[in-house]
N, C-alpha and C positions, 0 to 999 in steps of 0.2 A: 319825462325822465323815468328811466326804467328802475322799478322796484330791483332791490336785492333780491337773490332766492337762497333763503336761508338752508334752505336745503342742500342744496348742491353748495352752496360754505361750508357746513359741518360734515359732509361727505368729504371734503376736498381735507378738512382736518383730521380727520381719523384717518385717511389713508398716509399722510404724512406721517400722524403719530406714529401710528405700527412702524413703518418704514424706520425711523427715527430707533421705536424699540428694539426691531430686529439689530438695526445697526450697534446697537449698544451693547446689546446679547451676542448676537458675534463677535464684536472685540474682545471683551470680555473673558470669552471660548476660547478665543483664540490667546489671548494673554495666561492661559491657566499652563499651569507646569505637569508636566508625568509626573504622577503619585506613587502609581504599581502598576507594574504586568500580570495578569493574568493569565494561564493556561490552561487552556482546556484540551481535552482529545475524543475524537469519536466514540460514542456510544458503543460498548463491549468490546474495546482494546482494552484492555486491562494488562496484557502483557507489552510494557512499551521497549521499544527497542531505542526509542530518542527521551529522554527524562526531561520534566518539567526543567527543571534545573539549566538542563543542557539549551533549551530552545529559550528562557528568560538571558539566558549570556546570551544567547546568538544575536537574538534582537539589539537589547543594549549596546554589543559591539556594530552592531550594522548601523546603529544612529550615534556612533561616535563615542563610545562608553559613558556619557553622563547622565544619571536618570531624570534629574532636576530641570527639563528643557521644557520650552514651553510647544501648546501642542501643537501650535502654527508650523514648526519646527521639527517635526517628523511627517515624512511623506509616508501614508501608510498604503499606498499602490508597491512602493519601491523596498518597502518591508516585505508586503503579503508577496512577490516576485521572487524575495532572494528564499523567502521560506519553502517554497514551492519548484525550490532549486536545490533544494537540499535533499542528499542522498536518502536520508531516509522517510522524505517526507512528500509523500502522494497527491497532498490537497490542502491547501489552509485558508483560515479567512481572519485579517485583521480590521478591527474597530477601537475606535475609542468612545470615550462615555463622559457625559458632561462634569462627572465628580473629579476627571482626572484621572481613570485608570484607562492604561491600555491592554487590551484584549484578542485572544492569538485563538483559536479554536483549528485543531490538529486532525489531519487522518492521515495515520501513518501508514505505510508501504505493507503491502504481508509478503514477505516473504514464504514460497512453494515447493521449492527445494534448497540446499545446500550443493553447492558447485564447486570441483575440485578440479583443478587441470593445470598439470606442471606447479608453476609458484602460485597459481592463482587458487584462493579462497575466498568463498563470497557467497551471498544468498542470489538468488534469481527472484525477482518479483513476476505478477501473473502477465506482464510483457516481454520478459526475458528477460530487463533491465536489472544490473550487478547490480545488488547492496550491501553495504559493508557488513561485516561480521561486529554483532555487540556486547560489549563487556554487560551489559545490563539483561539481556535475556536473551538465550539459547531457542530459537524454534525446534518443535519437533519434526523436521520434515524430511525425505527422503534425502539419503546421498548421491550426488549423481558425479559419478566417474570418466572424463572421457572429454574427447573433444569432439567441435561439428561445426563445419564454415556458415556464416553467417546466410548463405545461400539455402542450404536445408535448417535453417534457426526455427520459422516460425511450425514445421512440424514435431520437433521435441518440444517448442515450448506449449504446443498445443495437445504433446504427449502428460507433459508437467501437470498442468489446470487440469485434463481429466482425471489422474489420479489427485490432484487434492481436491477437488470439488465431488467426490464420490466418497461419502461416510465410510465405505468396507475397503474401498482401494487406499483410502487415506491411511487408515490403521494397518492393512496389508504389508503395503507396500514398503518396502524399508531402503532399499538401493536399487544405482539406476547406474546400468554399466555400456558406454557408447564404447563399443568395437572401434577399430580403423578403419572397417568396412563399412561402418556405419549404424549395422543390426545392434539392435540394444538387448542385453538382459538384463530382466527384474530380479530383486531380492524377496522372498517371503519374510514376515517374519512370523510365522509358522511353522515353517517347513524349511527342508536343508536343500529341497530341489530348488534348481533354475528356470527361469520364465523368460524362455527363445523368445524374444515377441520380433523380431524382424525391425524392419524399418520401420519409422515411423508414418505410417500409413494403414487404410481403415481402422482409424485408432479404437474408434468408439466398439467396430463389431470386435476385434481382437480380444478387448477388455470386458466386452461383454461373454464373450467365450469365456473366458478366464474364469469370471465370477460364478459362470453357470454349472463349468466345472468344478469347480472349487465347493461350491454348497450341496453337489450331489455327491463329490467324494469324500468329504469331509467324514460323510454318514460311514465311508468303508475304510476298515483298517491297512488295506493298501497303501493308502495316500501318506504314508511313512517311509513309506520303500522304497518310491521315487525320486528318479536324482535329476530328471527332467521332463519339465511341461513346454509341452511346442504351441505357439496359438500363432506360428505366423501363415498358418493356412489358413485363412477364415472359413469356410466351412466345418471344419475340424482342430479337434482339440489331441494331438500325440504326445502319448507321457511314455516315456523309460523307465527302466528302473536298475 
């Protein structure tokens, strides 16, 4: 008759237990009720253009307006989907936490210009993509005037991100005027002259003209009397006066 092996018993009972545990600690989990939402937003947005406020309703409406629900009871894939569907919002991640709070962590869209054309008003994010204009905070970014078929889109929008991603063209630049032709002229806000810059094309050497003109004229009192700068010849830089 074969001895017991006490070992492989007490082995086969602890892994029940846990099992048993886990099982109970899940229910449990799962039986608890929304307590509070939490919002958080990406590290140095401080300027929010969607408010705490606005994103704790979005939620609550998205799971049916009642906060008292338990947490088996909100899908938080189908939360973190609609957030992430929302105009102004780039990126988000939803969690919950065993005390019962649920938790929303925010990166909101930056908007890189202001966009005007006919009835439409709206930011452009660094895709091109419209965002609504917000009662909560005005960006500081260029105005751009005009229209352009979605055919030629992605070189204005890649005219856009150069001048906001460039410290002195960011402050510079002030307006952005699309012709019918398609040529664009910049705005100083410096100076009262025009900045021919042509089509959107060799953005980067144009803009580098620009700037190199800009810091060696700056030093002469001419750069007053000019009522236009030409950079859409890239070798050269032709001013009027």
């Amino acid at each position: 008759m074969k001895r017991f092996n006490w070992q492989h018993i007490r082995l086969v009972l602890i892994v029940l237990l846990m099992i048993f545990l886990y099982s109970f600690s899940s229910k449990r989990n799962q039986n608890r009720v929304i307590k509070s939402v939490n919002i958080s937003f990406e590290d140095g947005q401080e300027n929010l253009f969607i408010t705490h406020e606005m994103v704790n309703n979005f939620l609550i409406q998205k799971w049916g307006g009642a906060l008292a629900i338990k947490k088996d009871g909100v899908d938080l894939q189908v939360l973190e989907a609609a957030l992430n569907g929302h105009e102004m919002i780039e990126k988000s991640e939803v969690f919950s936490t065993i005390d019962g709070s649920l938790n929303a962590h925010i990166k909101q869209k930056s908007p890189i210009v202001r966009y005007v054309s006919g009835n439409t008003m709206c930011y452009l994010d660094s895709k091109g993509v419209k965002m609504p204009l917000s009662e909560n905070f005005s960006a500081r970014v260029p105005l751009v005037i005009g229209t352009f078929d979605d055919k030629d889109k992605d070189g204005y929008v890649m005219l856009f991100n150069e001048i906001y991603k460039d410290s002195f063209l960011k402050k510079e630049i002030t307006g952005v005027q699309i012709l019918p032709s398609g040529n664009v002229i910049l705005t100083s806000r410096n100076y009262n002259y025009k900045i021919v810059f042509g089509k959107p094309v060799y953005i980067e050497k144009k803009l580098n003209n620009y700037k190199a003109f800009f810091h060696h004229a700056v030093k002469d009192t001419l750069i007053k009397h000019y009522k236009e700068v030409n950079v859409m010849f890239t070798e050269q830089v032709v001013c009027k006066k």
